[in-house]
Every structure is written in structure tokens, then in C-alpha cells.
N, C-alpha and C positions, 0 to 999 in steps of 0.2 A: 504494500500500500504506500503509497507514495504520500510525505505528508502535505499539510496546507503550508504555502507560503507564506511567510511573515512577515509587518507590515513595511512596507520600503521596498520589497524586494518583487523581482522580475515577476509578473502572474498574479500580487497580492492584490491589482488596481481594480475596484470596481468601475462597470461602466458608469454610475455615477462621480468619481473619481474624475474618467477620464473628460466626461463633460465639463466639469468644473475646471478644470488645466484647458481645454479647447475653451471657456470663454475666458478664461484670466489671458491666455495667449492674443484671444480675439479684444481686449481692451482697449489697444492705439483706436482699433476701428469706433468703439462707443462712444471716448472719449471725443471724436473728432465728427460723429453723428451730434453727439449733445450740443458741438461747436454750434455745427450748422441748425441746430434748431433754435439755438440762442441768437445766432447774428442773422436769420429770417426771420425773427420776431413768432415763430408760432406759437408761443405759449401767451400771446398777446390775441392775434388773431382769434384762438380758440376760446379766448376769456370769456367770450360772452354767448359761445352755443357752438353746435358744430358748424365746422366752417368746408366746404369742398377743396377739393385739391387745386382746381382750374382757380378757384378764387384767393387763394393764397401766392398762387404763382403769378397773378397778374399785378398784384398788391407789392409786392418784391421780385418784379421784373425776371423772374428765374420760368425754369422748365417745368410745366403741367405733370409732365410724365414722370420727370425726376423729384418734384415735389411730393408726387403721390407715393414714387417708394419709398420717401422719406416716410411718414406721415403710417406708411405697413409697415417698415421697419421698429417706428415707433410703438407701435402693437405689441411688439416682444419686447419692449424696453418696460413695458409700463409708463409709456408719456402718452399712449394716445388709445383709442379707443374706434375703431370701426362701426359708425352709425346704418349708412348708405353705401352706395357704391361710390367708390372714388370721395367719402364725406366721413369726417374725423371730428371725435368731440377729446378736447384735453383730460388730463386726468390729476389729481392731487398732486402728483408727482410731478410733471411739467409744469404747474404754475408757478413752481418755487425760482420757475426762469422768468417770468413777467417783470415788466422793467417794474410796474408799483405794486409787488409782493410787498411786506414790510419788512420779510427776511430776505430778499430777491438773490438769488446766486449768480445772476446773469454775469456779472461783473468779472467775477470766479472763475464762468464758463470761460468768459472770451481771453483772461486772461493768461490761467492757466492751461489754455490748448495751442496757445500764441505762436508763431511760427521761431520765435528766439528758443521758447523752451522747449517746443517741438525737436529745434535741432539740438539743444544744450543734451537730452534724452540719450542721444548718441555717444555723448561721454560715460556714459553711465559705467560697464566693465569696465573700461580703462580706470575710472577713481574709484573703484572696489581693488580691481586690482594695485594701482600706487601708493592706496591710502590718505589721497589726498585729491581735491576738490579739480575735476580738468573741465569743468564746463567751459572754459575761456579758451578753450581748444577749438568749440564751433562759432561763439561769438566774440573771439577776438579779444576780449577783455574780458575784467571779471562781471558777475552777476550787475550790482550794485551802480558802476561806472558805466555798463552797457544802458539800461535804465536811465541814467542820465545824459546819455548819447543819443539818446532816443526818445522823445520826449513824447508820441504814441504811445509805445509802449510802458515809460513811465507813469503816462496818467492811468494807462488800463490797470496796471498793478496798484498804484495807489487807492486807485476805485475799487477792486478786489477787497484789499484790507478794510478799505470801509464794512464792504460784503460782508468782513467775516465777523467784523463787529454786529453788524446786525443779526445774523447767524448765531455767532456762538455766544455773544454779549447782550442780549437784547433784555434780556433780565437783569442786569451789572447792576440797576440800583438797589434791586430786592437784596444785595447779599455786599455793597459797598458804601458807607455812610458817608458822606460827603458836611454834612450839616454844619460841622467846627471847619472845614477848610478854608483859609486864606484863600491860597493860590492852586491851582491843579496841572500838574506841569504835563502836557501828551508827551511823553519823549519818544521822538520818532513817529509822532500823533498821524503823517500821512495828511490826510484831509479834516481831521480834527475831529472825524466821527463818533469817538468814544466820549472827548471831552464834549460834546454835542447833548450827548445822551445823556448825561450828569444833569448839566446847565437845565436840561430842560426837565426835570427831575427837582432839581434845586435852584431858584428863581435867583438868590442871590450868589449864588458861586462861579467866580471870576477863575480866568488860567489861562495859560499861553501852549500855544503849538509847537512845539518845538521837532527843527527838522531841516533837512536841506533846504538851501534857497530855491533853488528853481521846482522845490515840494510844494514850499508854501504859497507860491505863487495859486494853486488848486484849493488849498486850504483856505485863502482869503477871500476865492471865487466863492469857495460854499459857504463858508462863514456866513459873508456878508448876501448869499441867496435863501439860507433858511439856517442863518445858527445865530448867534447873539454877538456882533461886532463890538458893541461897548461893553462885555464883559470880557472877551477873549482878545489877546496881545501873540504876538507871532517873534517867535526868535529863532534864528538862522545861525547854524553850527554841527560840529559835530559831536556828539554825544561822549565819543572816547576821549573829550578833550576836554569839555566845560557842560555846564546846562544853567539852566537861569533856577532864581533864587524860589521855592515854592518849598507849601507844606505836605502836599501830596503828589509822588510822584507815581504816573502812569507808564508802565513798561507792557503793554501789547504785542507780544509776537516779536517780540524784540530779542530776547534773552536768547530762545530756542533759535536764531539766526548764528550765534556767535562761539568760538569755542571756549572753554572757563577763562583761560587770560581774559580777554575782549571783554567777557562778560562781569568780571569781576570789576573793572576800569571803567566800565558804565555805572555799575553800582557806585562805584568809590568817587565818582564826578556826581549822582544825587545825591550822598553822603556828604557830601563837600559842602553841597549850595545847600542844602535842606533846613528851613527854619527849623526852630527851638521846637520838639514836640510832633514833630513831622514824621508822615507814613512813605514808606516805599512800597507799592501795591504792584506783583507781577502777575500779569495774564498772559497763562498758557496754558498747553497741555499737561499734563506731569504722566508719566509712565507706569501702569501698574501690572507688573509682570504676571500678577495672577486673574487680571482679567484685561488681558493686550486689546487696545483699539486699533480697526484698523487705519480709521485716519488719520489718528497718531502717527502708527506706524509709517503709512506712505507721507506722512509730513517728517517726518525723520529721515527718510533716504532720500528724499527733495534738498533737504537742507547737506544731505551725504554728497549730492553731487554738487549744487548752487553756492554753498557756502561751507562755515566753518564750525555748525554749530550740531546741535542734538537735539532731542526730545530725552528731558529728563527726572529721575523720580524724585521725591519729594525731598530726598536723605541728599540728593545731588545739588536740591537746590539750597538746602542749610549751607552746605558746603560753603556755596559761593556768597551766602550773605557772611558767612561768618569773618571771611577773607575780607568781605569789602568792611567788616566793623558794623556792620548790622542784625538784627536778632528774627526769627521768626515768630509773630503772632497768632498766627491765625490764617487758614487754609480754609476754603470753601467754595461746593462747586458752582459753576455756574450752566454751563450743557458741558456735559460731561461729552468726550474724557477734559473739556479743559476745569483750570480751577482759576480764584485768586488768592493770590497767596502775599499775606501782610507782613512788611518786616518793618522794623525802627532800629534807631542807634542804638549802639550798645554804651 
């Protein structure tokens, strides 16, 4: 009798198995559908009832024929739904791409499928295999300076991060008291989305954006189109070097970009400037070996290839306050897997 294979080895795959590696394989291809139903607007089109295929392809100038496989592809995605022939109603699941979702991902879609990360992707084995970051192999520079080369793609990524504030922050004031702050520092604030959410949370709480110049340029756009101009001040710098004088300091997806040097240097520049009494508050993911995310995860080999940082657990993150002379308060989630997580001076 010949025994059973065991698991890993040649024969043990079930055909459910094999299905599962044939769509993770098939991925580039979803990822690059989702594109296209973000930057045709269909989860807009479909908002308000089912919509026909001829009628979305005249609307966006594109192919009747090729809209409609989109539209059947979408069928097995779970974005869309087959009403009629050739006539598609949206589904929960594609709305989250409509530009006035209130968690909208669209930003997300377009950014994260973008032709720069598209090719950055191709470095991928090569910095598994060096150990260290080659995406500047397909865009000529590194992640960050590329972004500022490019100021398309800059805004699309900065509108992303907004994204993800709305996504994974959208709760931030149920579980961050704002009420004693002076000043609330964005560091690395992007478009000042976060600090947005506070203000309009807490009527009186003033703070600055802090960020590249040519960031805050987008930042002053939004501000001044739906945020609070005369509460919010914009300052221009970089974060491993200085930050402006405040008692709450904002670190969003900032930490998990950088490796502990970097990151400890960040801290130690709000440790520096931080009024008498002052919080340092980091929003991230934190890692929890016994129940792994997987967007954790894939935001971890993102930052494997693109930069220099990690997704890290909560003992990683004492570490680095402890380095930069800060203490840990207080940890809470906010959409899980990310947390916020409070530290002050020591």
C-alpha cells in the first residue's frame, strides 16, 4: 500500500489547492481589471441602477464589446451582477470604487496599479534576492524622489493616502482625544486628510501639515476647498531633520515606510519640538503572528521592494520609542489589522 502524501509534497495538492495558486498566479490580471473599472468610472455609472454595456461605453468613449467583457468578467469578481443581456447592476463591493463613497478606494485603485509600480513589481526577486530595496532599477531613482519627478503620479499617491485615511481611519476620533491639544502636527500629513478629520471632530483644534513642498502645495488646495484654513498652518521640511513645535504629533503610515534608524530620527525630531505634556500618536498596522493579515502582509513586501521599512509588532514598536526617549501609552484598534498607538516622553 503505498502511503498518503504529506502536506508540501508532490501529489498532496488538492484540486482546491490548485485553484487557489491558479488565481493568486492570475492576480497582475485582477489587479489591472479593478484599474480599468476604476478609471471608467463604472462603479459611478452603476450607482444609480443597472446600467447597459453600449451605455457605459459611449459615456467613456471606449469599446461596447470590450466594455461588456469587462462588466462579465466582473461577474466573477463580485463587482457586478448580470441583470439583462448585455445590462449590469453594481454590487457592495464595486461601490467602494465610486468617487463619493465616504471610504472611496478609487484613489488606491489608480494609484496602486500605476504604470511606475506596475514596473517597480519587476524588481521584486532581485531585492528578495540582494536584501535590499532595487525598485530604482525600473524607475531610475528611488521611490520617494521618483514621486516628486513626477508630479501625476505624486498627487495620485498622495490622494491614495488620503484613501487610506478614510478606509482604515475613519473612526480615529472614537478611539483619539484630541480635546486638551494645542497644536496637531500631520507629519508627513500628505493632503492633511487625517488632520481634516480631527478639526472637524473638534471645532477648536488648530495644527499644521507638515510635508514636502511641492506636497503641500495639494494640501493647501484641499484645505482651503473643504478643510479649515484658519485653523491649519502648512510647514515645509523634512521630517528626519526638524518638525514644527506641536503637542500632538501625527505619524500615519509613516513609521512602517522606514527602517528603525530612519524611524527612530523621526521620532527623536517630534521628541525634540514636542510641547511640555505632548503625545506622539502612530498609525499603523502592527503585526500579529498569531492571527497574520493579509494586507499587512502585502503592505510589508510593498514596502520590501519600494523602501526601507517593515510592518511591525507591537514589542518592535517599544523598541523604537524607547530609542527615540519616548514611552508607550496606550495601543488601540482602529480597522484592524491597523492600531494607534500613544507614546510621551520619558
Amino acid at each position: 500500500m503505498n502511503p498518503e502524501p504529506l502536506p508540501g509534497e508532490v501529489g498532496a495538492a488538492s484540486d482546491g489547492a490548485y485553484t487557489q495558486m491558479v488565481e493568486f498566479i492570475y492576480g497582475y490580471a485582477v489587479s489591472q481589471t479593478i484599474r480599468a473599472f476604476a478609471e471608467l468610472r463604472i462603479a459611478d455609472h452603476l450607482g444609480g441602477g443597472p446600467v447597459s454595456a453600449q451605455d457605459i461605453a459611449s459615456r467613456e468613449d471606449a469599446s461596447p464589446i470590450f466594455v461588456g467583457r469587462l462588466l462579465r468578467a466582473g461577474t466573477a469578481l463580485g463587482l457586478t451582477v448580470a441583470v439583462d443581456d448585455a445590462v449590469y447592476a453594481g454590487t457592495d463591493v464595486l461601490a467602494t470604487l465610486r468617487v463619493d463613497h465616504p471610504r472611496s478606494l478609487r484613489a488606491q485603485a489608480l494609484s496602486f496599479t500605476s504604470e511606475p509600480m506596475w514596473k517597480a513589481w519587476s524588481q521584486f526577486v532581485p531585492t528578495i534576492r540582494t536584501g535590499s530595496t532595487q525598485a530604482h532599477l525600473a524607475l531610475g531613482e528611488d521611490f520617494f524622489t521618483y514621486l516628486g519627478r513626477h508630479p501625476e503620479h505624486g498627487a495620485n499617491f498622495s490622494a491614495a493616502m488620503s484613501s487610506a485615511t478614510a478606509v482604515w481611519s475613519d473612526n480615529i476620533t472614537d478611539v483619539l482625544d484630541t480635546s486638551s491639544v494645542q497644536c496637531a502636527v500631520d507629519v508627513g500629513g500628505a493632503t492633511g486628510a487625517l488632520l481634516r478629520r480631527l478639526q472637524v471632530a473638534n471645532p477648536a483644534l488648530k495644527g499644521v501639515v507638515f510635508d514636502q513642498p511641492q506636497v503641500l502645495d495639494m494640501a493647501r488646495s484641499e484645505t482651503a476647498a473643504e478643510g479649515f484654513p484658519s485653523r491649519t498652518d502648512f510647514f515645509a521640511g523634512d521630517f528626519f531633520d526638524t518638525a514644527p513645535v506641536g503637542d500632538l504629533y501625527l505619524l500615519k503610515f509613516i513609521l512602517h515606510d522606514w527602517d528603525d534608524e530612519r524611524c527612530i530620527e523621526v521620532l527623536r525630531r517630534c521628541r525634540e519640538a514636542m510641547l511640555p505634556g505632548g503625545r506622539v500618536v502612530v498609525i499603523d498596522f502592527v503585526w500579529d503572528a498569531t492571527n497574520p493579515s493579509q494586507v499587512a502582509a502585502m503592505s510589508d513586501v510593498s514596502m520590501m521592494l519600494f523602501l526601507t521599512g517593515h510592518e511591525r509588532t507591537l514589542d518592535e514598536f517599544d523598541a523604537l520609542f524607547a530609542a527615540a526617549g519616548l514611552r508607550r501609552t496606550s495601543v488601540r484598534p482602529t480597522r484592524l489589522p491597523q492600531f494607534v498607538i500613544e507614546a510621551v516622553a520619558i
